[in-house]
Legacy VTK file of the C-alpha trace (Angstrom):
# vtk DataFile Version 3.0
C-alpha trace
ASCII
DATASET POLYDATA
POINTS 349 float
27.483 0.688 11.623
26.297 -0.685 8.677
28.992 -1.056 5.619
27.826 0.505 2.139
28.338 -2.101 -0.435
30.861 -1.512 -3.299
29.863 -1.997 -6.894
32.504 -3.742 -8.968
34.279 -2.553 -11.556
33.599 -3.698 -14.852
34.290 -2.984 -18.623
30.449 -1.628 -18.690
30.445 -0.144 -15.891
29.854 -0.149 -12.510
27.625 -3.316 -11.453
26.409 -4.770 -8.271
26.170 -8.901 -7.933
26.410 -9.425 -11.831
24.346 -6.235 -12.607
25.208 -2.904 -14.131
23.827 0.077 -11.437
21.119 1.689 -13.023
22.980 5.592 -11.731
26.794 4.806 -12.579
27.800 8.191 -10.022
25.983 6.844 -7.156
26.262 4.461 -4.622
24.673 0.757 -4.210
21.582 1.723 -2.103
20.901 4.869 -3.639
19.869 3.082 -7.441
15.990 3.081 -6.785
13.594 1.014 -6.160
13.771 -0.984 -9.462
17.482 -2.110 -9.048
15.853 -2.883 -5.325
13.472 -5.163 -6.428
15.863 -6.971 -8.630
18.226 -7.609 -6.377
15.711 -8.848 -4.077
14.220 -11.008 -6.750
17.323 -12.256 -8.584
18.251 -13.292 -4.612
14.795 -15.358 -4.402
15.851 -16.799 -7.262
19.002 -18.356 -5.585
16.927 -19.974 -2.629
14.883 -21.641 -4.924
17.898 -23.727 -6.649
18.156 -24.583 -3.435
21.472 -22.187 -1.975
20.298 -21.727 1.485
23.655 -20.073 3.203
23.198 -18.291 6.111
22.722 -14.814 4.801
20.423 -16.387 1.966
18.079 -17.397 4.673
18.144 -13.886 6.172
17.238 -12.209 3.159
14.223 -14.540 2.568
12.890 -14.015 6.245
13.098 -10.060 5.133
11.522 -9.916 1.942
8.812 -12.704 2.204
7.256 -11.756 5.627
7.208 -9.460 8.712
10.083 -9.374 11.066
9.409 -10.576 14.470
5.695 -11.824 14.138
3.714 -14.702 12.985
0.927 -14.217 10.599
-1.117 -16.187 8.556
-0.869 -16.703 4.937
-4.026 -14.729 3.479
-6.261 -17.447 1.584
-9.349 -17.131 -0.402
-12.648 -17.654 1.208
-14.368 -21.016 2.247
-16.593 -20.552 -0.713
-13.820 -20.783 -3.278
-12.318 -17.791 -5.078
-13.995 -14.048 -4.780
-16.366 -13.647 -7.626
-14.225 -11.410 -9.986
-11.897 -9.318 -10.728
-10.462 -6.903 -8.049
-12.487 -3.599 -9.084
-10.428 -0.306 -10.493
-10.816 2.620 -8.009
-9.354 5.992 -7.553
-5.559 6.088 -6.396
-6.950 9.509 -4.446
-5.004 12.844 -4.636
-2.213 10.989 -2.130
-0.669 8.385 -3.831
2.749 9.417 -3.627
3.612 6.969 -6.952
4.714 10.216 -9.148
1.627 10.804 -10.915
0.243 13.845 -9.139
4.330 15.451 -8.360
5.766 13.237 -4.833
7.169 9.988 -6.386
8.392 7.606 -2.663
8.639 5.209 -5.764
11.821 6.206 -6.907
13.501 6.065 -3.577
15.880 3.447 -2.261
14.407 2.069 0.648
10.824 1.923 -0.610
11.094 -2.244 -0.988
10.441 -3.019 2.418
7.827 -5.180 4.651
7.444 -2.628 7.274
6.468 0.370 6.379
5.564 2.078 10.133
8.407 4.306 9.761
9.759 6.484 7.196
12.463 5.491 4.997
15.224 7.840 5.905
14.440 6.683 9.712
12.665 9.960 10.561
9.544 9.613 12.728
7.279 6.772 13.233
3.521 6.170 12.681
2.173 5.287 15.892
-1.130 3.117 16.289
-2.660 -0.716 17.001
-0.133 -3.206 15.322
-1.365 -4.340 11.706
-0.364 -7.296 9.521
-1.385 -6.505 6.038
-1.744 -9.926 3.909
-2.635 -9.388 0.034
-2.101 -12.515 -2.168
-2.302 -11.816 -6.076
-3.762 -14.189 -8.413
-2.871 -14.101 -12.208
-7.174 -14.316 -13.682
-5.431 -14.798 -17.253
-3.708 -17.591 -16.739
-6.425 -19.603 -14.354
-6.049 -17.523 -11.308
-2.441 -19.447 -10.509
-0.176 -16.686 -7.693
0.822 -13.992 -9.711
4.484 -14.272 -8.602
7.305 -11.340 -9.030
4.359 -8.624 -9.086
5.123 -5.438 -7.372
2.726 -4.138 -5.179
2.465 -1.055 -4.014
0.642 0.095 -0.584
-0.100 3.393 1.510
-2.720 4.314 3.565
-3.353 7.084 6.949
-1.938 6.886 9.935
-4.279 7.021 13.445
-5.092 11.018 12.901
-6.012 10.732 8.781
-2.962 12.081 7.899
-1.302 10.838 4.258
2.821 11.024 4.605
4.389 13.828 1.397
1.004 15.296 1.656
-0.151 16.816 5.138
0.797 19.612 6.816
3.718 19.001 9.113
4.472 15.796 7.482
5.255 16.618 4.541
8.977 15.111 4.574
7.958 11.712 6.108
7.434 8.615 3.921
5.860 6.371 7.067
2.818 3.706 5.581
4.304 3.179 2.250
6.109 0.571 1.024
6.116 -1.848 -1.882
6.817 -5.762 -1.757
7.426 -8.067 -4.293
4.626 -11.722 -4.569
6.230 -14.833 -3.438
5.738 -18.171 -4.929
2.067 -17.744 -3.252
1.155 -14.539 -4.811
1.683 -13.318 -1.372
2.711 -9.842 0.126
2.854 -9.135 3.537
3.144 -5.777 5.382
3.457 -4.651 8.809
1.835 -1.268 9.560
-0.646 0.341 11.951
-4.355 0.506 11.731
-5.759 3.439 10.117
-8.126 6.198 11.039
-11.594 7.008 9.765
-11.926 10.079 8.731
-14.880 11.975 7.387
-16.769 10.929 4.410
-14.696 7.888 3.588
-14.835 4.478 5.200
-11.723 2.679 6.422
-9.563 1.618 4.261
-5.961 0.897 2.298
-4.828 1.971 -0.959
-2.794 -0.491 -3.052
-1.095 -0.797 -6.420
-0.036 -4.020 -8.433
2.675 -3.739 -11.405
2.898 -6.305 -13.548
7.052 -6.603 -13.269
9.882 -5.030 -11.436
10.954 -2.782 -14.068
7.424 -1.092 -14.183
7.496 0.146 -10.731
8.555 3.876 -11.844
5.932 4.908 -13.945
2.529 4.774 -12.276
0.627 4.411 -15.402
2.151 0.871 -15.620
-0.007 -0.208 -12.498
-2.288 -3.071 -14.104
-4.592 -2.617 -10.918
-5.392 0.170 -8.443
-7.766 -0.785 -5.729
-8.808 -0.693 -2.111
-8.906 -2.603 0.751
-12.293 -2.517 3.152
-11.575 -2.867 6.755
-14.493 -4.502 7.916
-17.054 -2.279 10.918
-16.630 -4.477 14.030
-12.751 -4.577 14.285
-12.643 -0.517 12.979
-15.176 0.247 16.055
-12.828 -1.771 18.353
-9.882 0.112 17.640
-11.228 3.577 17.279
-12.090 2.987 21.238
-8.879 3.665 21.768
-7.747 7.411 22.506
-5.007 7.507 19.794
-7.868 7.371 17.126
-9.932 10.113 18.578
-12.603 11.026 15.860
-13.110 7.996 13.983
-16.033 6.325 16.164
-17.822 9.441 15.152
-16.718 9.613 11.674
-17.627 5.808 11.512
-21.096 5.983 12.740
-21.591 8.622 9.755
-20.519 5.912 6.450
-21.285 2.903 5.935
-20.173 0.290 3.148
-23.044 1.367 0.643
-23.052 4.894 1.111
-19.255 5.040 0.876
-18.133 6.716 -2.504
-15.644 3.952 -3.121
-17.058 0.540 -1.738
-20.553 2.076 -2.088
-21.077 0.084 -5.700
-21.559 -3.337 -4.511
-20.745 -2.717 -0.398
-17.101 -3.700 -0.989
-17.890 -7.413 -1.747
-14.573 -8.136 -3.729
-12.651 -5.810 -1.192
-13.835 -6.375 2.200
-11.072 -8.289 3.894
-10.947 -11.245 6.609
-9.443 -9.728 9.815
-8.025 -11.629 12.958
-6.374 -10.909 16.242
-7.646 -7.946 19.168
-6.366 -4.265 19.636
-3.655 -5.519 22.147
-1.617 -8.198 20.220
-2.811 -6.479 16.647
-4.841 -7.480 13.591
-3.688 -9.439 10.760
-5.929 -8.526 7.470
-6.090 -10.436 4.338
-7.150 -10.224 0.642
-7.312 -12.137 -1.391
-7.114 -10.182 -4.834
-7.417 -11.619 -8.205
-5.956 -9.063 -11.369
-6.707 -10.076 -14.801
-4.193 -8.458 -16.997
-6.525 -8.795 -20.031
-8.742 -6.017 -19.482
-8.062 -2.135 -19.454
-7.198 -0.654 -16.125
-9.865 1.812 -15.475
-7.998 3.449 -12.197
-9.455 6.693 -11.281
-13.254 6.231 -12.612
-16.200 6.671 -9.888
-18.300 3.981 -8.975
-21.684 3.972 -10.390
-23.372 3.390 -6.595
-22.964 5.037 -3.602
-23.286 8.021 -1.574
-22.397 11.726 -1.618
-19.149 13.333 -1.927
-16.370 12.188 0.042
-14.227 15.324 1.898
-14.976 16.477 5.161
-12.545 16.938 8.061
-10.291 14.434 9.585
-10.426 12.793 13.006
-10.199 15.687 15.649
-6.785 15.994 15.955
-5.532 15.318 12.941
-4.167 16.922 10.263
-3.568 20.554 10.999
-4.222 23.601 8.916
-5.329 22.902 5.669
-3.383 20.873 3.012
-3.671 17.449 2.986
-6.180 15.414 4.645
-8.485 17.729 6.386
-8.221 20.617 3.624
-7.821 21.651 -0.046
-5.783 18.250 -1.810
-2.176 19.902 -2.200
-0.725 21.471 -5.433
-0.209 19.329 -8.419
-3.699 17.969 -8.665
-5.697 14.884 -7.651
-5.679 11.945 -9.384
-9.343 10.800 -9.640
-10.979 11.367 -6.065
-11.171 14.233 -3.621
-8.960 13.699 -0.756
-10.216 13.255 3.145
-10.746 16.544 3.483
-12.698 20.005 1.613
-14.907 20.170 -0.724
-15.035 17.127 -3.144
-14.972 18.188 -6.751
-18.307 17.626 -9.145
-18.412 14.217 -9.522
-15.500 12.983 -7.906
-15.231 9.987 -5.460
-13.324 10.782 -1.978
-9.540 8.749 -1.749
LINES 1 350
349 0 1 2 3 4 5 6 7 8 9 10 11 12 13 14 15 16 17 18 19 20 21 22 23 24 25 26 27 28 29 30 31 32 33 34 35 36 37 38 39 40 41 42 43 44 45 46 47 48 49 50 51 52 53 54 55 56 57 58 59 60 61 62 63 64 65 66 67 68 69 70 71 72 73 74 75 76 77 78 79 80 81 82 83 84 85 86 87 88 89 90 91 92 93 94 95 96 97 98 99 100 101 102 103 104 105 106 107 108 109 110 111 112 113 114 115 116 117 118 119 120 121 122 123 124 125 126 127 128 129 130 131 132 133 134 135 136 137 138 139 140 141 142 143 144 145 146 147 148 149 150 151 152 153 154 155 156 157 158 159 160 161 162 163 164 165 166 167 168 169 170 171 172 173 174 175 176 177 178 179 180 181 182 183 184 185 186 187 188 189 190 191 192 193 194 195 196 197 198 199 200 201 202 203 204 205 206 207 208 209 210 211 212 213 214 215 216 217 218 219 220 221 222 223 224 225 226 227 228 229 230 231 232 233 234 235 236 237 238 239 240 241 242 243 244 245 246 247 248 249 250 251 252 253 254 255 256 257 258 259 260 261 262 263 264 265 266 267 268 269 270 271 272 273 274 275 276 277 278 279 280 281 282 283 284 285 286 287 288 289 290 291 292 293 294 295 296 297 298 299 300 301 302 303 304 305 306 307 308 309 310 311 312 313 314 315 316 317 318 319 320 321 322 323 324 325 326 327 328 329 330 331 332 333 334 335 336 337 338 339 340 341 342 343 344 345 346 347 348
């Protein structure tokens, strides 16, 4: 059974290795993601004066990587850096980051490299194995790793069903998680593939924060994007019974109709995939954020095809809110979701 840790007692306060707890009435592991990420980053900070004890070298295995795997550090592309900035797209009506009511941000729990399950230990996302790779580059200060950024990621599960949002799953927090760049810039996830559902290509939503104490207000994000998965892997896995619907759905979008990538065919956010549906996939990014411009999350592309919506992979989401039906109560945040009608104008998530 795993032991709760005790704060100490202090003339402040309550504080936890050398820091005052953010909620003085509750315990260690239920401060919130921002004391999370500090303690995980003021422990980084350790290993690299060079304190490499035996639980110091568990903690780094933990927050740099995926447990129990090998995958490769993502890297830009044999042709030198991508061409620009990683474009602004909509955070669709499912973020889950507070904006539009469900905040998984504020939850203990939510800094963690695998993400397949939810963070009470509920139910797990079920699907081919995926290694998600992002590495961050700082454009305003000559594209060196944007280090102690906090990124942000969610995505669908293998039926195009968002966790806090669809029917039946509305209590599960499985594929979302947030991670804090290495030295590298780097991130590194371990998830499932995602469906395709109707009117959207495949893809992964991601946020980047400029600091650890700007992870609970998602108007702080200094880039919301998307990650393209590219065709010939998606058609591989969508083979596979588990994602019945998407080879259909797939066949129906491609990267310049797509209301998202449809702009410039996802050049800056198609990423490099390896591996085979039965070992996994490991997909990279590499995704450069310059932190002098405006954020412009939310805006439509100027290309592209129709309205997103439509239904979700047969079998998915059930009923109606959610993926698959109206977006759920409390609005959308820029984008119709995968699902109804898509509002005048908007882009699907």
């Amino acid at each position: 059974m795993s032991r709760i840790p005790e704060p100490e007692q202090t003339l402040l306060g309550p504080a936890y290795e050398g820091r005052l707890l953010d909620r003085a009435d509750e315990e260690v592991v239920d401060q919130g993601a921002p004391f999370d990420i500090r303690t995980l980053v003021s422990r980084r900070g350790v290993l690299t004066l060079g304190v490499f004890g035996a639980g110091a070298l568990a903690l780094a295995a933990c927050s740099a990587g995926t447990s129990g795997s090998t995958t490769a550090t993502a890297t830009p592309t044999a042709g030198g850096l991508p061409a620009g900035e990683i474009p602004d797209e909509t955070a669709g009506p499912y973020p889950g980051d507070g904006s539009n009511g469900p905040d998984v941000l504020e939850q203990s729990g939510i800094v963690r490299s695998d993400i397949r399950s939810s963070i009470d230990g509920g139910t797990a996302a079920e699907g081919v194995p995926m290694t998600l790779n992002l590495t961050i580059l700082d454009m305003a200060n000559g594209d060196v790793p944007f280090q102690d950024a906090a990124v942000y990621v969610w995505h669908c599960d293998a039926l195009g069903r968002y966790s806090m949002y669809s029917e039946g799953v509305e209590d599960e927090t499985w594929l979302r998680g947030v991670q804090v760049s290495d030295a590298a810039g780097l991130v590194s996830f371990t998830s499932i593939f995602p469906a395709c559902y109707t009117g959207r290509w495949p893809h992964i939503h991601f946020e980047v924060y400029p600091t650890v104490e700007d992870i609970d207000d998602a108007s702080n994000a200094i880039a919301t994007s998307q990650v393209a998965i590219p065709e010939d892997v998606s058609a591989a896995v969508y083979a596979l019974a588990g994602y019945s619907g998407s080879t259909s759905n797939l066949a129906q979008v491609s990267l310049d109709s797509d209301n998202v990538f449809g702009e410039d065919g996802g050049a800056l956010q198609l990423a490099t995939v390896t591996g085979d549906v039965d070992s996994g996939y490991t997909v990279s990014l590499t995704v450069r954020v310059d932190t002098t411009t405006t954020p412009q999350a939310g805006a439509a592309p100027e290309g592209g095809g129709g309205q997103g919506g439509g239904e979700p992979p047969s079998g998915g989401a059930p009923g109606g809110g959610g993926p698959g039906g109206d977006a759920p109560g409390g609005g959308d945040r820029g984008g119709d979701g995968p699902g109804g009608e898509a509002p005048d104008d908007a882009p699907a998530s």
